[in-house]
NUDRENTOR-271583 format. One record per residue (C-alpha): x, y, z; residue number from 0; residue in three letters. Coordinates in pm, whole numbers, plus 50000, padded with zeros to 5 digits. Example, Ala and Ser with C-alpha at 12.3 -4.5 7.8 and 13.67 -1.06 7.14 Angstrom:
REM NUDRENTOR-271583
[rec [51230,49550,50780],0,"Ala"] [rec [51367,49894,50714],1,"Ser"] 
***
This chain:
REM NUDRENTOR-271583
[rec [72434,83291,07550],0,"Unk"] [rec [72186,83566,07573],1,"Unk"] [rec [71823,83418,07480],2,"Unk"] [rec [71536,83699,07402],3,"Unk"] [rec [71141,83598,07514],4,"Unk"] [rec [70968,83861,07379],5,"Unk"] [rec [70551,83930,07451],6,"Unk"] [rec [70300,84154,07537],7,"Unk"] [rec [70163,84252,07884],8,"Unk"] [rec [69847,84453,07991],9,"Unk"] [rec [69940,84836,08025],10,"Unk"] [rec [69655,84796,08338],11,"Unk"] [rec [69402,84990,08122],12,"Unk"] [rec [69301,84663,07920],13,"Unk"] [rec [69568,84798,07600],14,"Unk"] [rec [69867,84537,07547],15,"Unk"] [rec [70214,84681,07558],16,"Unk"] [rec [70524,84556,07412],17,"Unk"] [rec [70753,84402,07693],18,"Unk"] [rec [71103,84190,07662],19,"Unk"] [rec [71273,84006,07898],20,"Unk"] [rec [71629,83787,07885],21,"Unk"] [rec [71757,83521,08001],22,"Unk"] [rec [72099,83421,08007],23,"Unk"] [rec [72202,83072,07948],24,"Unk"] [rec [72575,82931,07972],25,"Unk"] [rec [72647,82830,07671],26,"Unk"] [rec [72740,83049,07334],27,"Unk"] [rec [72544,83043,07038],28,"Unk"] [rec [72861,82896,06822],29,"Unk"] [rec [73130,82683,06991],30,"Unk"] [rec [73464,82834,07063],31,"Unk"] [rec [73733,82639,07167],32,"Unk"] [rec [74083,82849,07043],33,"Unk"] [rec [74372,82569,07119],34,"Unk"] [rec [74688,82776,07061],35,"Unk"] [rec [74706,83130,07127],36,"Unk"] [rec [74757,83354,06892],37,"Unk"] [rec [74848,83725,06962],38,"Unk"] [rec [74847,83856,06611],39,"Unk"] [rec [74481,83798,06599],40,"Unk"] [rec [74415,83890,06910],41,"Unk"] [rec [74519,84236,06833],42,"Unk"] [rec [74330,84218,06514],43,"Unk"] [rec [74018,84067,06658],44,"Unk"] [rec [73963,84308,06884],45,"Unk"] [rec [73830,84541,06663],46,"Unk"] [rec [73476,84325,06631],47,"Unk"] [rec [73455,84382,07007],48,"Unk"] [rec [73481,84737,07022],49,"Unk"] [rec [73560,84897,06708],50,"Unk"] [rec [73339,85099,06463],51,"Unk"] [rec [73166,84837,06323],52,"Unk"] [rec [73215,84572,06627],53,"Unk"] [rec [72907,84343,06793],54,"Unk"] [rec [72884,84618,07107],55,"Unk"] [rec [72864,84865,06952],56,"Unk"] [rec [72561,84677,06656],57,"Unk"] [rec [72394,84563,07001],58,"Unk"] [rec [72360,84946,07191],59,"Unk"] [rec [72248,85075,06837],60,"Unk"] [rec [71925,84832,06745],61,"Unk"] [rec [71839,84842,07173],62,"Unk"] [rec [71821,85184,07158],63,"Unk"] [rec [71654,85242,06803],64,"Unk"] [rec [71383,84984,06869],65,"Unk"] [rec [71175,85243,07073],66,"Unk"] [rec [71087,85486,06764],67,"Unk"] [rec [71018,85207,06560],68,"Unk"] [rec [70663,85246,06450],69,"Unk"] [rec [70497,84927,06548],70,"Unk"] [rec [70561,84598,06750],71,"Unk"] [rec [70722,84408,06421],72,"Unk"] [rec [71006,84698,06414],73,"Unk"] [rec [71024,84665,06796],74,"Unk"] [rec [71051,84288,06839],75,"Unk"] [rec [71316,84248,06550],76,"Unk"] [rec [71552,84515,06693],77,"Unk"] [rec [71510,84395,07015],78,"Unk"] [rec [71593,84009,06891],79,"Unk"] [rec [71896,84096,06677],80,"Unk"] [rec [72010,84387,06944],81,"Unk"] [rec [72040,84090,07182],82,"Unk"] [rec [72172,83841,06932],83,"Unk"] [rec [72461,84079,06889],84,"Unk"] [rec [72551,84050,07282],85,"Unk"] [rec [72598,83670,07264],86,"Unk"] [rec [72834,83783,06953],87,"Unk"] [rec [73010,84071,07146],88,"Unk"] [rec [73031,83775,07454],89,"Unk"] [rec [73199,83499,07142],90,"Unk"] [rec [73459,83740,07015],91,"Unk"] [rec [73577,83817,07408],92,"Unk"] [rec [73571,83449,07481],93,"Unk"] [rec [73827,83445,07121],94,"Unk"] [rec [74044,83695,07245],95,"Unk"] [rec [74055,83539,07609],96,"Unk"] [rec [74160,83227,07470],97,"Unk"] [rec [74412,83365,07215],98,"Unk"] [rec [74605,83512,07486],99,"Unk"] [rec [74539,83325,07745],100,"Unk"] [rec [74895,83184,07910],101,"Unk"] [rec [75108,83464,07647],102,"Unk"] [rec [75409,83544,07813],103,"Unk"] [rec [75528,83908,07886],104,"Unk"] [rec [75786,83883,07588],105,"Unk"] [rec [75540,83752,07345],106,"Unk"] [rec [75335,83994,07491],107,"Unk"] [rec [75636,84254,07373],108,"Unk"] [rec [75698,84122,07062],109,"Unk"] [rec [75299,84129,06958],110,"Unk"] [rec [75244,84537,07076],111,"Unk"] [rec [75007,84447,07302],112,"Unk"] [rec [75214,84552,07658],113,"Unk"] [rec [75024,84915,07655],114,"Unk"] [rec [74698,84685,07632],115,"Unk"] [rec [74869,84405,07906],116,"Unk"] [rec [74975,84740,08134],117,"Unk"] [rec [74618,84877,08167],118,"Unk"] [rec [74399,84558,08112],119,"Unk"] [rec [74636,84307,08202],120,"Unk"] [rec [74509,83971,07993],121,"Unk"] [rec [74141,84152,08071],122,"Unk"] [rec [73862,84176,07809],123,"Unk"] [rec [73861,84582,07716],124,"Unk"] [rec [73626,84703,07402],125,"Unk"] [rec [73842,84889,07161],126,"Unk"] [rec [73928,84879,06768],127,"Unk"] [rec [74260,84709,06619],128,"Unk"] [rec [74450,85042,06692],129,"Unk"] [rec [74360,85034,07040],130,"Unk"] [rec [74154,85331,07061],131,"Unk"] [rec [73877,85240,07310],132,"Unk"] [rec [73502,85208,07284],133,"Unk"] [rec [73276,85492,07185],134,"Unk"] [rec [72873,85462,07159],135,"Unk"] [rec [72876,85685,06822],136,"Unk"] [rec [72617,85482,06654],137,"Unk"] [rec [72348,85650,06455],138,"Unk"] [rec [72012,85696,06656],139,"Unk"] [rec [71773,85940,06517],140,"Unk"] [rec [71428,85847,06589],141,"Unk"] [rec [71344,85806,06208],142,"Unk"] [rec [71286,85459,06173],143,"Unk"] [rec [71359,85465,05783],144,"Unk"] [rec [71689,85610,05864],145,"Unk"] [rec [71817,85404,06161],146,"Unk"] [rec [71710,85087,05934],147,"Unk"] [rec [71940,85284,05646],148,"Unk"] [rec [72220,85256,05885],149,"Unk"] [rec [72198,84966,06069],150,"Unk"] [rec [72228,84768,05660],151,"Unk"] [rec [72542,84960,05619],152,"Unk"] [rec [72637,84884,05929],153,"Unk"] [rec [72579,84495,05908],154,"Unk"] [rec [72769,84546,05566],155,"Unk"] [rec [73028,84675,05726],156,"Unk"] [rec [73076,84367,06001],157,"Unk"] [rec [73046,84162,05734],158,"Unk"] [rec [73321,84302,05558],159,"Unk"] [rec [73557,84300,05896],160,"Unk"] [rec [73483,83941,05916],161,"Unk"] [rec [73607,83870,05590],162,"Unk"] [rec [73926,84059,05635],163,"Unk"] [rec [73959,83878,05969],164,"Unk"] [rec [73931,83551,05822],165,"Unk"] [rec [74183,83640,05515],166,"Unk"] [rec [74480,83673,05734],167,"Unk"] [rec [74357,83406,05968],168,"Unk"] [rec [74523,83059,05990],169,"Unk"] [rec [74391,82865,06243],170,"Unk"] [rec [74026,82676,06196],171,"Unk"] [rec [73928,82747,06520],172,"Unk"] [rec [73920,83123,06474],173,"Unk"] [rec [73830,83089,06114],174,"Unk"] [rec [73488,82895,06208],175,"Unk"] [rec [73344,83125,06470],176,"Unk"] [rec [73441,83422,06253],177,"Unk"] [rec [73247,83208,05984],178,"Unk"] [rec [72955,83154,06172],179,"Unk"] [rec [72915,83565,06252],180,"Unk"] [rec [72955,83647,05931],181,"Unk"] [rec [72686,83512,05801],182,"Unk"] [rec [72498,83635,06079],183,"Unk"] [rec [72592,83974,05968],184,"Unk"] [rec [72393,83837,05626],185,"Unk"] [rec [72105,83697,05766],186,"Unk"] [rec [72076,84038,05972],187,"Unk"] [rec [72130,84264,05669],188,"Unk"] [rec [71807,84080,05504],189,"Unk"] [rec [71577,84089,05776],190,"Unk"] [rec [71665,84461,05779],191,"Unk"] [rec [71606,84493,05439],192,"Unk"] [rec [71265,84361,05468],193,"Unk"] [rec [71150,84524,05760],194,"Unk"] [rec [71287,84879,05525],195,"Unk"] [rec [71055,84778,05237],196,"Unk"] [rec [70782,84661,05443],197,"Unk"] [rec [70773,85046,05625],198,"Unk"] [rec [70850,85234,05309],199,"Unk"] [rec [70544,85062,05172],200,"Unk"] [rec [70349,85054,05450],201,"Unk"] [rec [70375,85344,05666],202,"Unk"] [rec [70571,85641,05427],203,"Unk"] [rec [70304,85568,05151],204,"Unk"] [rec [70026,85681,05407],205,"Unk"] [rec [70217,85987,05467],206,"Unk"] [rec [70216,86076,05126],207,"Unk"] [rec [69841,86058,05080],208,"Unk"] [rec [69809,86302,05380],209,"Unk"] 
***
C-alpha cells in the first residue's frame, strides 16, 4: 500500500513550500485473496490496469496536474488521490496475478491470452481488455478548472468500468475488491467536485472583477 505524508518545508528564505513524501507499506488498502483463477476476467480486468480509464493511467494524470493547481488545497488533494490510485493500480495487478496464477498453456489457449503469455509470460503488463498497451494520453493542460473537468469524467468513467466488471463477474472475491474501488471512484468524483466549486467561486470570480 502506498501511504501519502504530505507538509510544508522552509524554501530557505523563511516562505513554506509545499513538499510530499511516500511511504510504502506491505499491505493493500482492500484485501485480495482470488482462490480460483479465472482467465475470463483476467482478460477483462486488465483494462482497469492499463486501459483508458484504468488506475495508472488516473494516478500519472492528478501527479502531474497537481503542479498548476492554484494553491496548496488543489495540490495536496491531487497529490493524495494521485497516490491513492497507485495502491489501486498495485490491487488490480495483485487480481490479475492471482487469476492466472498456475493457468495452464491450454487454458491459456482456450482464454486468448497466449499473445499476452508469449510476450509477458504470467507477468503484470498495463494494457486495455483488447490488449493494446499503455499510453499516458491523459488530459494535462495547466488550467486547473479544466484538468478538474476531466479528471470527474474520468472518475465517472472508472466507475462505470467497475460496474461492467462486476456484471459479468461471478466470483465474490473479485466482486468485493472491484466493490471497494468503485466506490472509491465515488468518493473521488465528490472531492473533485468540491474542490471545482470551491475554485470557480473562489479564484475565477476574482478574475472576473479584474
Amino acid at each position: 500500500m502506498i501511504l501519502l505524508m504530505v507538509g510544508k518545508k522552509e524554501d530557505g528564505h523563511g516562505k513554506e513550500e509545499y513538499c510530499s513524501m511516500w511511504l510504502y507499506q506491505k499491505k493493500l488498502q482492500y484485501p485480495v485473496n482470488i482462490k480460483k483463477k479465472d482467465l475470463r476476467m483476467a482478460k477483462y480486468i486488465i483494462t482497469q490496469l492499463g486501459g483508458p480509464d484504468g488506475e495508472l493511467g488516473a494516478s500519472l494524470r492528478y501527479l502531474s496536474q497537481r503542479y498548476t493547481m492554484p494553491d496548496n488545497r488543489g495540490k495536496a488533494l491531487l497529490t493524495s488521490i494521485g497516490t491513492e490510485e497507485m495502491d489501486h493500480a498495485e490491487m488490480i495487478s495483485v487480481m490479475l496475478y492471482q487469476l492466472m496464477k498456475d493457468a495452464s498453456i491450454e487454458e491459456l489457449d482456450r482464454a486468448g491470452l497466449l499473445s499476452y503469455y508469449t510476450q509477458h509470460g504470467r507477468g503484470i503488463f498495463p494494457s486495455d481488455a483488447s490488449g493494446v498497451p499503455f499510453s499516458a494520453t491523459f488530459a494535462s493542460t495547466g488550467d486547473y478548472l479544466a484538468d478538474l473537468s476531466e479528471d470527474m469524467a474520468a472518475e465517472e468513467k472508472a466507475r462505470a468500468t467497475y460496474e461492467h466488471l462486476i456484471n459479468i463477474a461471478n466470483d465474490k472475491d473479485i466482486i468485493n475488491p472491484l466493490l471497494f474501488l468503485r466506490q472509491r471512484e465515488i468518493v473521488h468524483f465528490a472531492r473533485f467536485k468540491e474542490l471545482y466549486d470551491y475554485y470557480k467561486m473562489q479564484f475565477k470570480n476574482k478574475e472576473t472583477n479584474m
